[in-house]
C-alpha positions as CSV (number, residue, x, y, z in Angstrom):
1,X,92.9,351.8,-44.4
2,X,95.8,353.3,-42.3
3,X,95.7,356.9,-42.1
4,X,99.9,357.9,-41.9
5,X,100.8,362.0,-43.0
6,X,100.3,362.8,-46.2
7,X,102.2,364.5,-48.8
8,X,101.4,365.7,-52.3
9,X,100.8,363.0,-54.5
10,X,103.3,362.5,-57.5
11,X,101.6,363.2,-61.0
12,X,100.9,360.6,-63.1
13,X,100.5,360.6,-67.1
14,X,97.1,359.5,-68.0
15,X,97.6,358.5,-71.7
16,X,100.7,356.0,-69.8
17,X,98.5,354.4,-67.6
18,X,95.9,354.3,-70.5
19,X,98.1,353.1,-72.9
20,X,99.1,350.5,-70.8
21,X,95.8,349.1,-70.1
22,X,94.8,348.8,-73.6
23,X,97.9,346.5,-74.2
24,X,97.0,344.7,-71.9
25,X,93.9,344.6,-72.6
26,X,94.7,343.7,-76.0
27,X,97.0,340.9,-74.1
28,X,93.7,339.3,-72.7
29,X,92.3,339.4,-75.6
30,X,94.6,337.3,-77.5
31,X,95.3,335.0,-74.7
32,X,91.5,334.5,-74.6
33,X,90.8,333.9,-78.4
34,X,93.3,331.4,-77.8
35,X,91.9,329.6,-74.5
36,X,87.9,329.7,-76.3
37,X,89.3,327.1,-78.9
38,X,91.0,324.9,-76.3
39,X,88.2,322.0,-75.0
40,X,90.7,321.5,-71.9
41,X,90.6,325.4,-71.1
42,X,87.3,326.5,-68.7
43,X,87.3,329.6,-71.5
44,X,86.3,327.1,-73.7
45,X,83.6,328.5,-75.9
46,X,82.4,325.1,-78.7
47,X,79.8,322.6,-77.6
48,X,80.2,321.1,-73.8
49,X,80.2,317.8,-75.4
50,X,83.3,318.7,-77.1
51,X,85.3,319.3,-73.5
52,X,88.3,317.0,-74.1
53,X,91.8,317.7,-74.8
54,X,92.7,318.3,-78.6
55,X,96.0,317.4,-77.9
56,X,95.0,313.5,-77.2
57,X,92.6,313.8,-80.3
58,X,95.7,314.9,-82.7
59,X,98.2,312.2,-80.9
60,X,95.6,309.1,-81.0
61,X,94.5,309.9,-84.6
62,X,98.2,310.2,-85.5
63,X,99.1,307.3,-83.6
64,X,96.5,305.2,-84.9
65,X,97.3,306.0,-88.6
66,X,101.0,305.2,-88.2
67,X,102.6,308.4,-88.8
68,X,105.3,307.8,-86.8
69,X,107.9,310.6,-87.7
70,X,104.7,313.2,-88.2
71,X,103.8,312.5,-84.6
72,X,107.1,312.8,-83.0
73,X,107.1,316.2,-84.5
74,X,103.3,317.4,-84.0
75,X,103.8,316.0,-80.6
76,X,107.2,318.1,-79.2
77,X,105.5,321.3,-81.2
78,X,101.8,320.4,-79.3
79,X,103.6,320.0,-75.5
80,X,102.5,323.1,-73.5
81,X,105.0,325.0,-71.0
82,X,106.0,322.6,-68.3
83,X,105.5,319.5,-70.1
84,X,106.5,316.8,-72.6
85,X,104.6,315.3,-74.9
86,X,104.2,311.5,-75.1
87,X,102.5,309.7,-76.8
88,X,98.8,308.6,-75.8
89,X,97.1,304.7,-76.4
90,X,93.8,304.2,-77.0
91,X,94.1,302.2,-73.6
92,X,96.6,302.8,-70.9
93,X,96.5,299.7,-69.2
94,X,97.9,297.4,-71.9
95,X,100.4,298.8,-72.8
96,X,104.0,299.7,-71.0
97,X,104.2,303.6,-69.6
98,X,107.6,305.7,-71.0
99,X,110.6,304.8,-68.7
100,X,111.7,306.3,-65.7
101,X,115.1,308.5,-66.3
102,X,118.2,307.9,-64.5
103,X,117.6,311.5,-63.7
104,X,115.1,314.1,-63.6
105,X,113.1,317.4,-63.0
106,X,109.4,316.6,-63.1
107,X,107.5,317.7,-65.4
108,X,103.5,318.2,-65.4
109,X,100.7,316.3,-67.8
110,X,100.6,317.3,-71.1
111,X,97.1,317.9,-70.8
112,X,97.4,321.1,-68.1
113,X,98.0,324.6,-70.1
114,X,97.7,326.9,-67.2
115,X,100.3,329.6,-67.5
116,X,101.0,333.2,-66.0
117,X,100.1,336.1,-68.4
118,X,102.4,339.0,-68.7
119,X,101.1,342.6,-67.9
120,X,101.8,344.5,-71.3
121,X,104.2,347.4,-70.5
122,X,106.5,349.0,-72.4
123,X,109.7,346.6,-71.9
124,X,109.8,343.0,-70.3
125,X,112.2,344.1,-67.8
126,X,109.6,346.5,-66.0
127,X,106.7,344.3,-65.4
128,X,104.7,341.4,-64.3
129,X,102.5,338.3,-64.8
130,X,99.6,337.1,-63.2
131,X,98.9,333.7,-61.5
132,X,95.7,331.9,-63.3
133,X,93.5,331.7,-60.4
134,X,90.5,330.0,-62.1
135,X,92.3,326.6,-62.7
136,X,93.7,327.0,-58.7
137,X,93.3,324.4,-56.4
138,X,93.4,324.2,-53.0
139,X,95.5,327.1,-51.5
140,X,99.3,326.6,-52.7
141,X,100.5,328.3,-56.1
142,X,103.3,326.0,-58.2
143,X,105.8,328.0,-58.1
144,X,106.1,328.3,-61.7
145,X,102.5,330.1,-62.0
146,X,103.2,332.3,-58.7
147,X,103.1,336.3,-59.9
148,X,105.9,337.9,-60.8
149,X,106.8,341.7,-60.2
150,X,110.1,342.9,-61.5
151,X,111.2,346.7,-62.0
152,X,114.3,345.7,-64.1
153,X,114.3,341.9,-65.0
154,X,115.0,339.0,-63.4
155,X,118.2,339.3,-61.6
156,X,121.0,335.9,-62.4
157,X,122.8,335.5,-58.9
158,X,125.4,332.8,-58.2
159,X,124.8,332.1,-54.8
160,X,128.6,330.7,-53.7
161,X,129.8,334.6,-54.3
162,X,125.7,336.6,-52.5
163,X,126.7,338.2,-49.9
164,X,124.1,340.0,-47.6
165,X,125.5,343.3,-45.9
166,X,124.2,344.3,-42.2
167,X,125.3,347.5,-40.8
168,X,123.8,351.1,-39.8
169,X,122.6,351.9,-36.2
170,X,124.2,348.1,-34.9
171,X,127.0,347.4,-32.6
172,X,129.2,345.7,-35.2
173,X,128.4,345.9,-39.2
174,X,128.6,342.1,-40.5
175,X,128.5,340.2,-44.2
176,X,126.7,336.9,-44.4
177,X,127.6,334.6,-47.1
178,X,124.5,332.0,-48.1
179,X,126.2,329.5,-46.5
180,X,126.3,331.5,-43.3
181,X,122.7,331.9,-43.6
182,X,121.9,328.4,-43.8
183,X,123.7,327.6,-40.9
184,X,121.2,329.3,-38.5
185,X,117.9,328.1,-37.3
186,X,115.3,327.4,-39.8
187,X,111.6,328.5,-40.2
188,X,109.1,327.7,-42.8
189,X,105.4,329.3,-43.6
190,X,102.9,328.8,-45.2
191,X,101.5,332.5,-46.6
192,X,100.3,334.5,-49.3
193,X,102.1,337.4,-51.1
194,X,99.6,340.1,-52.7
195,X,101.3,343.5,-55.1
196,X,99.5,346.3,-53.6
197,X,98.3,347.2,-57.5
198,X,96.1,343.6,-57.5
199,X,93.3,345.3,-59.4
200,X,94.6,348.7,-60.3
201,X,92.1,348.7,-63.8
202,X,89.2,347.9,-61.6
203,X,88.7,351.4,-59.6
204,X,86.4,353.5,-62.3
205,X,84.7,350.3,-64.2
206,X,84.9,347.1,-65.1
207,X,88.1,346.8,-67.6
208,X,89.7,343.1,-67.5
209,X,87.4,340.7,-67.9
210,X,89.3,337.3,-66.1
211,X,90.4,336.5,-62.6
212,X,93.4,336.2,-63.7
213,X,93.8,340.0,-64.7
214,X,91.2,341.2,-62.1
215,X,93.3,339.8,-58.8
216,X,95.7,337.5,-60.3
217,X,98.7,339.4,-58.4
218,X,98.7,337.0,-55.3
219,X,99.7,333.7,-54.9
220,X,100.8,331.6,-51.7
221,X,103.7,329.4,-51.4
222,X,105.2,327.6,-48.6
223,X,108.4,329.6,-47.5
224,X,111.7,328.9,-45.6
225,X,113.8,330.6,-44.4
226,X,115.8,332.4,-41.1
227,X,114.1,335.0,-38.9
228,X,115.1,338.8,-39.8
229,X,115.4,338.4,-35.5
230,X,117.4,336.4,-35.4
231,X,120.4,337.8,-38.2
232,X,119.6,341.4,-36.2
233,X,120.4,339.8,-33.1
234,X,123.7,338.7,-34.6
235,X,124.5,342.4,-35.4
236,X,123.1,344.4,-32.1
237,X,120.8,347.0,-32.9
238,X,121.3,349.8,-31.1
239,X,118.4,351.0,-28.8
240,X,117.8,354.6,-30.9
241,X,117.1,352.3,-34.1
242,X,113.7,352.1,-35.5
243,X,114.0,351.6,-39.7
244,X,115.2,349.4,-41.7
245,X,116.2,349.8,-45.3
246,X,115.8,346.6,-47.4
247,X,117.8,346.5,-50.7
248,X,117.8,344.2,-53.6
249,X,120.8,343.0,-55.7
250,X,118.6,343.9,-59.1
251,X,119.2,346.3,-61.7
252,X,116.7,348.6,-60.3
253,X,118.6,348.3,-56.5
254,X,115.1,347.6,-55.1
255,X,114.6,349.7,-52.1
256,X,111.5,349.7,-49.0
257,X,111.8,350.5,-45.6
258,X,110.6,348.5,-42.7
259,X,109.6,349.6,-39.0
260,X,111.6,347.4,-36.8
261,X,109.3,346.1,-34.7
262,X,107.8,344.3,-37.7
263,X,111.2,343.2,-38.9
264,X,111.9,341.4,-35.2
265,X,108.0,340.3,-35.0
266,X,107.8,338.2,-38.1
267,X,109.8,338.9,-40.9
268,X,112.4,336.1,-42.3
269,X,115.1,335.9,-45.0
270,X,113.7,332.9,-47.5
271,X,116.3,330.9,-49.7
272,X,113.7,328.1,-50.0
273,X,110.1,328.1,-51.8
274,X,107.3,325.1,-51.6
275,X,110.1,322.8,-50.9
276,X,113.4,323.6,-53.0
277,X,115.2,327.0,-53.4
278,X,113.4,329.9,-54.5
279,X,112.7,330.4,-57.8
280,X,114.8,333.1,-59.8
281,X,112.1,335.4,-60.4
282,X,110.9,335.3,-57.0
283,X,114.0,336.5,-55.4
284,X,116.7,333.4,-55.6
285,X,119.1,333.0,-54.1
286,X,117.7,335.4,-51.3
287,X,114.3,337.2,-50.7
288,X,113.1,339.4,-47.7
289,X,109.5,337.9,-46.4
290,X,107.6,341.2,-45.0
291,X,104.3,338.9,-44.0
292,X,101.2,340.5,-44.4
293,X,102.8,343.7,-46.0
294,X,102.5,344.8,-49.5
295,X,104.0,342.6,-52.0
296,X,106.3,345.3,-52.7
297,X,108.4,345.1,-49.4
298,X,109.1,341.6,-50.1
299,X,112.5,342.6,-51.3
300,X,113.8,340.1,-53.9
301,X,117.6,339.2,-54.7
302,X,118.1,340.7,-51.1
303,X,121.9,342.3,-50.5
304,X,122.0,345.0,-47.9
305,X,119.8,345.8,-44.6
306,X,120.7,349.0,-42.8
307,X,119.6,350.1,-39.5
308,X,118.6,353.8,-39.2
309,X,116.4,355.6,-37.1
310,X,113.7,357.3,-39.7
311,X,112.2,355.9,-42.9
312,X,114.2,356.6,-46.1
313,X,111.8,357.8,-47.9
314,X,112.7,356.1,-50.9
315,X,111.3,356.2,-54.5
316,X,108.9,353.2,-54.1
317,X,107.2,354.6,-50.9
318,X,106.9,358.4,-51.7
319,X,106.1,358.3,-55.8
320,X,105.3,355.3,-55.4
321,X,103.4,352.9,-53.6
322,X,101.4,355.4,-51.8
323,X,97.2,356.1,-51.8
324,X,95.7,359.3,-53.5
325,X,93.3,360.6,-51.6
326,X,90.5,362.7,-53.0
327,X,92.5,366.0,-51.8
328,X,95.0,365.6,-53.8
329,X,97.4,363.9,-51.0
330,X,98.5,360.7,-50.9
331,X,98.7,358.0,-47.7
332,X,102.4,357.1,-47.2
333,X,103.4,353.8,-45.6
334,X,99.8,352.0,-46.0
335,X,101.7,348.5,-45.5
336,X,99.4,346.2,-44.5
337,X,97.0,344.1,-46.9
338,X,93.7,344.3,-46.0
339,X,91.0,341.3,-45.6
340,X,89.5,340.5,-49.2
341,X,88.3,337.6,-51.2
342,X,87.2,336.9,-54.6
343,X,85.1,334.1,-56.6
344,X,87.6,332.2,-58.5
345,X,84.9,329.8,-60.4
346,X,82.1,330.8,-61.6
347,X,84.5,333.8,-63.1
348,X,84.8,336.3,-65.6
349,X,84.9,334.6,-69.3
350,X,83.6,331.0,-68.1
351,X,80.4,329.4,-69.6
352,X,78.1,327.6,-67.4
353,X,76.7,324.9,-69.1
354,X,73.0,325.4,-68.3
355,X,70.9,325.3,-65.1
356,X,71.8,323.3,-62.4
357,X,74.0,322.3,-59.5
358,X,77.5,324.0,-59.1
359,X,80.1,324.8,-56.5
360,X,80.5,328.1,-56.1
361,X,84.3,328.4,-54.8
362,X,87.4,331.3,-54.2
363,X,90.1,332.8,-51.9
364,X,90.1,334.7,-49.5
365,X,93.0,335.9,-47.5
366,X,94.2,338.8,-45.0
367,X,97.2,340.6,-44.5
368,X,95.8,341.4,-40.8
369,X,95.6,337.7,-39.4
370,X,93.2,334.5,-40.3
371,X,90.4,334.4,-42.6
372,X,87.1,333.6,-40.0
373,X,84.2,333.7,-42.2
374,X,83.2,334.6,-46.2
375,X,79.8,335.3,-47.3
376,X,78.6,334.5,-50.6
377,X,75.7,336.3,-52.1
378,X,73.7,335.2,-55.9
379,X,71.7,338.5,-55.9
380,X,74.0,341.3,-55.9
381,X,74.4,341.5,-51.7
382,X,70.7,341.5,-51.0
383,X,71.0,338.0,-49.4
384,X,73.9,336.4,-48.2
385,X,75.2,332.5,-47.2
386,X,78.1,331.4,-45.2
387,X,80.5,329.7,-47.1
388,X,82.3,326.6,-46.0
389,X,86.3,326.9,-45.3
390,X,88.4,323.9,-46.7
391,X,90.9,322.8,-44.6
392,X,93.7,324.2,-43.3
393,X,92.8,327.8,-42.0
394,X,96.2,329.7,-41.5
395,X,97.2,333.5,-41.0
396,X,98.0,335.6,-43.8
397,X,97.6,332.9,-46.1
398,X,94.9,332.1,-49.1
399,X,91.9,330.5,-47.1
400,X,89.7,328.5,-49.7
401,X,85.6,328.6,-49.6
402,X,83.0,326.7,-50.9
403,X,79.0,327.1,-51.4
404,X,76.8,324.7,-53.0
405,X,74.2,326.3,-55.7
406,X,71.4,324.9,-57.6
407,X,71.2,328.0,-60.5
408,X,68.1,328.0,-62.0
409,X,69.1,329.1,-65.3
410,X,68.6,333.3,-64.5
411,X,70.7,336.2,-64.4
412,X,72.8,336.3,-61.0
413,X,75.2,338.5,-59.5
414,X,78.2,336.6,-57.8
415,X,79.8,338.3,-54.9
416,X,82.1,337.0,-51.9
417,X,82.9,338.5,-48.6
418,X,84.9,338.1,-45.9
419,X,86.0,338.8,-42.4
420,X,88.9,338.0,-40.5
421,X,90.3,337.4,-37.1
422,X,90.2,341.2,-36.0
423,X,86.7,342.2,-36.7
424,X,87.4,343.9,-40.2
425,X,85.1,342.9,-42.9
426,X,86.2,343.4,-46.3
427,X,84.1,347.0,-48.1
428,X,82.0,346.9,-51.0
429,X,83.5,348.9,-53.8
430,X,81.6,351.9,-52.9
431,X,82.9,352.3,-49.7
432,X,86.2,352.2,-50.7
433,X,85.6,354.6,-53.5
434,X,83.9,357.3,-50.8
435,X,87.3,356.8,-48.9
436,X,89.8,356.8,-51.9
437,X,88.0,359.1,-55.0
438,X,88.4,358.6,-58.3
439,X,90.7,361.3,-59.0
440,X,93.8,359.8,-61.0
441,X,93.6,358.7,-64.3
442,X,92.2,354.9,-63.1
443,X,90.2,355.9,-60.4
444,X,92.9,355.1,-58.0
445,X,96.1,352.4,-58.0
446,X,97.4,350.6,-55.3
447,X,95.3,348.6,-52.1
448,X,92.0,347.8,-54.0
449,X,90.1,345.2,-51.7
450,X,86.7,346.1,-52.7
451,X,84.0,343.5,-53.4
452,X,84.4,342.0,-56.6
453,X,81.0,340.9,-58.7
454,X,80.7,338.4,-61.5
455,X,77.3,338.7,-63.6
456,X,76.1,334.9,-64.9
457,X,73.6,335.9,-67.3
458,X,70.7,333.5,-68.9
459,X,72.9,331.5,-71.3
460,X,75.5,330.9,-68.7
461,X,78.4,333.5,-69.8
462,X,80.2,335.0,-66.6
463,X,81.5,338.7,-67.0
464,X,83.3,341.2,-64.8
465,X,80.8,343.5,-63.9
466,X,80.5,346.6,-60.7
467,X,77.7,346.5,-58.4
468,X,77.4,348.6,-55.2
């Protein structure tokens, strides 16, 4: 944890921040109710034996009765978000697949429901979903599940009339169309993107009960952009300069300041997103890419960059966005994420289905360099095994690990650790509480990295418990 001046901490309403967990809390509840009953969800609660899609049972019972006109209409009303139903034969290979268009925008399998959850907050312009981590695989998020964060909706930009202002302490103040912007040298990355509040409710106790709501603000997508470098060098900044002030083109004129040498080490301007343009809710047509740095300083809808020499001291990094401590103070400009991991299956809400052999696997990821080693322990930390990292390893990226275990059927405490590239190994929860307190009305919000503990009890039900 960085250690910047402090200053008094704002003051926060408890009965808001309660109020807002217990609708969302309400929110998993619902979605969960819903996901039990669904054989294709791994929230499925009825018998194992029962683990197939209900979809292909109502469209192959339909089909094979002959209601034609009932099944074109059960069928579009069935198709989950993402997809379109068709129609499914008792036996694919004899019989013709539907037709390719003329033109198209893919669209997944009718038999995948994984979808973001929305954060219940008072309106849907101030808020933000999470990305279903326990149906991930590999390392990349689609970017239709990746998290969203928005303080005042999602911005609509036409991208023929963006223009991106550049002026302050630099030897001549310049516009840059998109166009312009695409015309320079291109970069892409591979890289994770974490909100700094990725398991605010978990401080004080245990309170959401999935992955999905415990850490499901990160996600990692392949981005593409232009260096910040090489748009500053375009501009000349002047040797006093030392800050720079990102703002978005939102409703809420997004605003974060960044120390220069970060913004000419590594930061980039994307327009591009796992291989097209960036999604609308993750920035489009522009977003500033901060790597390594809370998700927060990823400025989205990006318009305006000014050169100063001292931190603005904005809204979102003085009442917001900074650490109580418990004296009462608060750490300002605590940018970097710090090394942590979590078990993504067995999770929170899943149902093993008996003893036996599973793969334990997660994420783990670090704002401070490359993932070099995760732990996995069965017993609550009093024994530990090195997990095995899949293939590729990259910096500030989603690393994922696997373990092998034979559970015998008895109560077991999950945990996952890790360690990256510059020695840091990521705290149990009560070290970061001795550090932090528990003084707000969660315990604490922002940069929670803690160990996180799933409890497998003896009829296989996984739950979100604390133990440190």
């Amino acid at each position: 944890m960085e250690n910047k001046p402090a200053k008094p901490a704002a003051a926060i309403s408890p009965h808001t921040q309660r109020s807002s967990v217990e609708a969302l809390l309400e929110a998993e509840a619902h979605q969960l109710a819903h996901d039990r009953s669904d054989p294709a969800s791994p929230y499925f609660a009825g018998d194992p034996k029962a683990r197939v899609d209900r979809r292909r049972f109502l469209v192959g019972s339909l089909a094979a009765a002959g209601a034609a006109g009932v099944l074109a209409q059960s069928a579009r009303a069935a198709a989950p978000l993402g997809a379109v139903e068709h129609e499914v034969p008792p036996d694919a290979s004899k019989t013709q697949g539907y037709p390719i268009d003329d033109t198209s925008y893919g669209s997944r399998s009718q038999f995948e429901t994984e979808v973001r959850t929305r954060f219940k907050t008072a309106t849907q312009q101030s808020s933000w979903t999470f990305t279903p981590l326990q149906n991930g695989v590999g390392i990349i998020t689609p970017s239709g599940l990746h998290f969203e964060r928005s303080h005042a909706g999602t911005a609509v930009i036409d991208p023929s009339k963006h223009i991106l202002y550049v002026h302050g302490l630099v030897q001549e103040a310049k516009k840059f169309s998109m166009r312009d912007i695409r015309r320079f040298p291109s970069i892409s990355r591979i890289m994770f993107i974490e909100c700094s509040g990725n398991g605010l409710t978990e401080w004080s106790k245990p309170t959401l009960r999935t992955v999905q709501g415990t850490h499901g603000l990160t996600s990692t997508s392949e981005w593409t952009g232009v260096p910040l470098s090489t748009v500053l060098n375009e501009v000349g900044v002047r040797g006093n300069a030392k800050w720079i002030l990102a703002e978005g083109g939102d409703g809420a004129a997004m605003t974060r300041s960044i120390p220069l040498p970060k913004a000419m080490k590594d930061c980039f301007l994307a327009y591009g997103q796992n291989g097209e343009a960036i999604r609308p809710e993750q920035g489009y047509p522009l977003r500033l890419v901060v790597p390594g740095f809370e998700g927060n300083m990823n400025i989205k809808w990006l318009r305006r960059l000014e050169i100063s020499d001292a931190p603005f001291m904005t809204r979102e990094e003085t009442s917001k966005y900074t650490d109580l401590r418990p004296d009462g103070k608060a750490v300002q400009f605590s940018f970097e994420m710090e090394a942590k991991s979590v078990i993504t299956f067995p999770s929170g809400e899943i149902t093993l289905d008996g003893p036996g052999f599973y793969e334990i696997t997660g994420l783990a990821w670090s704002g401070r360099g490359t993932v070099k080693r995760v732990d996995v322990s069965t017993d609550g930390g009093k024994t530990w095994r090195q997990a095995a990292l899949q293939s590729p390893v990259l910096p500030i990226c989603h690393t994922r690990f696997r373990l092998p275990w034979q559970w015998d059927g008895k109560t077991a405490i999950l945990q996952s650790r890790c360690a990256d590239d510059t020695g840091y190994v990521q705290p149990t929860l009560g070290q970061v509480i001795a550090l932090r307190g528990l003084d707000g009305p969660l315990g604490s919000i922002y940069h929670l990295n803690a160990i996180q503990s799933w409890q497998v009890t003896s009829d296989g039900k996984v739950s979100n418990v604390h133990e440190y």
